[in-house]
N, C-alpha and C positions, 0 to 999 in steps of 0.2 A: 443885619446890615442897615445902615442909611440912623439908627439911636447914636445920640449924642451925649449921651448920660448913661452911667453903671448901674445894676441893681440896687436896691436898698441891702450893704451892710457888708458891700464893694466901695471901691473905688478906683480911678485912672490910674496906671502904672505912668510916672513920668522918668521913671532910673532907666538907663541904657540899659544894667547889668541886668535888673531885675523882668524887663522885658524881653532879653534874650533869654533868661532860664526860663520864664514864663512860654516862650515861644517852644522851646524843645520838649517841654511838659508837656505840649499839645499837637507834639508833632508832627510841628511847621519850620517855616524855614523862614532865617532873618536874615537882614541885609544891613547890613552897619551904614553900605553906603547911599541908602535912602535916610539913614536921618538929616534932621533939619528943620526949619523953620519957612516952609513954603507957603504959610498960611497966614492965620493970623489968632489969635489966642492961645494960649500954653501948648507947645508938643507932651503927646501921650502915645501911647503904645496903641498902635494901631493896624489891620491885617488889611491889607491895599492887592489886590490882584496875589493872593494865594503867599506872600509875603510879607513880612510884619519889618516894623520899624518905632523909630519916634521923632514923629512930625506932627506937625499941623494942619494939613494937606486935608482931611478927612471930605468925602463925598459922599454922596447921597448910598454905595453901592462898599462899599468899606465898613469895616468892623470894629467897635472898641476892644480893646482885649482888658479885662478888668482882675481883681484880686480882693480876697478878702482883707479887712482891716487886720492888722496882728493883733494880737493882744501885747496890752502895756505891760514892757516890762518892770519887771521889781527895780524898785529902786537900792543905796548902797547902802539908806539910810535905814531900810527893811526889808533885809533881803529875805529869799524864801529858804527853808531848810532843806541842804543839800545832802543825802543825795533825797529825792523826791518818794514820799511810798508810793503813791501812784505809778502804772505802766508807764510808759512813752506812748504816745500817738503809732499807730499803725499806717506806716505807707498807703499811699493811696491803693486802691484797688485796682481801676480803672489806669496805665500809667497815661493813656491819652484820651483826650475828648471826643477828638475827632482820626480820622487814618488819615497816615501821609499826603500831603497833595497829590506829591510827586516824589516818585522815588530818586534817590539821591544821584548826584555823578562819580561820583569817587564810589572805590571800592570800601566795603565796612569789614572788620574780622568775620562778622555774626550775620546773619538771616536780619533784614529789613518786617521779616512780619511780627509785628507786636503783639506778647503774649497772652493770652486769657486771660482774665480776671479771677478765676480758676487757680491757673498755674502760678500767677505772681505768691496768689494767698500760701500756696500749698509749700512757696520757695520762703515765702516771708517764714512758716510755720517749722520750716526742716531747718531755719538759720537758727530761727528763735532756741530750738532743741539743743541743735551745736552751741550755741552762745552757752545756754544756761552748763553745759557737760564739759567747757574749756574752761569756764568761770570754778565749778568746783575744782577742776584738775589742778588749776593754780594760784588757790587761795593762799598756799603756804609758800607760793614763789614767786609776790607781788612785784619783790623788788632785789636789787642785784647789788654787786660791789658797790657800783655806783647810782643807786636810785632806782627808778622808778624802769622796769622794762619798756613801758610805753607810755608816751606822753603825745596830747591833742594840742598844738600850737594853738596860736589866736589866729582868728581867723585873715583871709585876705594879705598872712607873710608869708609867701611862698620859700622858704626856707626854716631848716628846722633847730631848734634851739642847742647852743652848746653843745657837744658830746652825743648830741640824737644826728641820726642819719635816714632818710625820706626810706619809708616801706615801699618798695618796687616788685613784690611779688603779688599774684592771685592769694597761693595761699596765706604768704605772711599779712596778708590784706585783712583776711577774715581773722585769723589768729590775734592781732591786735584790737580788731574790732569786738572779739568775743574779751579780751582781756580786760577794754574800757566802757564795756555794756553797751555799746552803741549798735544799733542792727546794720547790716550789711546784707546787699541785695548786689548778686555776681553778674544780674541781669543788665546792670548800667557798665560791666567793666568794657575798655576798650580806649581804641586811641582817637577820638572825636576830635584834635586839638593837632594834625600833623606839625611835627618839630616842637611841640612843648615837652616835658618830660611826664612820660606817664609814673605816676605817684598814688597811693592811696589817700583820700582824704572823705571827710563828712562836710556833707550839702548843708547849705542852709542856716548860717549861725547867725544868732543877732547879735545888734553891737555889744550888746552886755556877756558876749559868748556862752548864751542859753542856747538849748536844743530844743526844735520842735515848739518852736515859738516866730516863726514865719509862717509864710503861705504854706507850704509843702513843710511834710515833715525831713527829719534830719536823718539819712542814710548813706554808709561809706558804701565807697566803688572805688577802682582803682583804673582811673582814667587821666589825659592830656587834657582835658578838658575842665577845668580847674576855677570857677568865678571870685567874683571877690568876695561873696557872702561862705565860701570855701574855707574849712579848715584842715592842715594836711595831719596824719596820723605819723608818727615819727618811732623809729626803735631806738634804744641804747647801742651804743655803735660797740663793737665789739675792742676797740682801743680805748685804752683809759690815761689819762690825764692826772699825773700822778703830783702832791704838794709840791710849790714851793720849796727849794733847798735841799727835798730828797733825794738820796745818793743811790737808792735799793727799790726797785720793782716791790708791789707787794706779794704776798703770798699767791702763789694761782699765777702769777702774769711774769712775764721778762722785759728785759729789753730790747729794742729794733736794733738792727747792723746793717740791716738790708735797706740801701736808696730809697727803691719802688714801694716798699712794705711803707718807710718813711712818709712816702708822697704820699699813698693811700691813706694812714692815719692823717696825715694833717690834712686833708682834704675830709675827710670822715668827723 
């Protein structure tokens, strides 16, 4: 409390979005409506009486809240060879710094006590196994009449592309996630966001929608809780969109008679 400067190889969070994900990683509580300019020099992310914000306000008895530098991403002129042979980054260990200040007001699905460091590992290690055991299962059924079974939007469009419809299951959550390599941790699912729609999506994309190239690394959960560094996990919707001019369903599929069925594809 009472520094006015980050460590060496840090720096000030001055994003709203990125100080609220910064805040929940730490297992604090923000207040959107403490930001502001009550001071004088740049507003940055900072923990004021057991509550974080971004302001200018900062006093002797207040905290910086800081973040490692990213690394730069590749540029389009050199880009890296995808996919990567190296791992991905493993989830933090530890998911918070500190405990809760204060336990929350609203009710949560889940238990408020954050789990081991232990226990995250051992859940990170049983996905890791599932991933690698979904990934042989459907190596020979990447892709479907229409493309790809699962596709990752770009990040921060909360909406999913053409013909794809938003993953709303636990389970389908991890299935997709084992299909597109990305690890999934069931320990963040839940509805953090009341009245948003809970969705599956991966944490953490940078603009050039690389993974594990922010602060934190990149792991799906199927939550209302959704920021803008978010990208949502989408399935191929089970209605298909047949050419131009065609008069005949193709093989496998029919045609709709039914209103409702109607409304649900076009809405799909």
């Amino acid at each position: 409390p009472g520094s006015r400067a980050c460590p060496e190889k840090t720096q000030r969070i001055s994003n709203k979005d990125t100080c609220q994900e910064a805040t929940k990683a730490l297992g604090l509580r923000y207040n959107r409506e403490r930001n502001g300019r009550d001071g004088r020099g740049p507003a940055h992310c900072l923990l004021k009486k057991d509550v974080t914000s971004v302001n200018n306000n900062q006093d002797d008895n207040d905290s910086i809240i800081c973040h490692y530098r990213p690394k730069a991403s590749p540029t389009m002129e050199n880009p890296i060879a995808s996919p990567t042979k190296r791992e991905t980054r493993w989830p933090t260990a530890r998911p918070t710094a500190r405990p809760t200040a204060s336990p929350t007001r609203r009710k949560t699905r889940r238990p408020t006590a954050r789990p081991t460091a232990a226990t995250v590992q051992t859940q990170i290690q049983q996905q890791t196994t599932a991933t690698k055991t979904v990934a042989t299962t459907t190596t020979t059924t990447t892709t479907t009449r229409n493309g790809p079974l699962y596709v990752r939007q770009d990040r921060g469009i909360d909406i999913c592309p053409r013909g794809f419809q938003p993953v709303t299951t636990t389970e389908g959550c991890a299935v997709a996630s084992a299909y597109l390599g990305i690890k999934h941790v069931s320990w963040y699912n839940g509805d953090d966001e009341p009245g948003e729609l809970i969705v599956c999506f991966v944490s953490f994309v940078d603009e050039n929608q690389l993974l594990d190239n922010l602060t934190f690394s990149s792991i799906t959960r199927i939550n209302s809780s959704h920021w803008g560094t978010a990208a949502w996990i989408c399935e191929q919707s089970s209605y298909y969109l047949n050419q131009p001019g065609s008069r005949a369903c193709p093989e496998k599929t029919q045609r709709i008679s039914n209103k409702d069925t109607c409304q649900e594809a076009t809405k799909a």
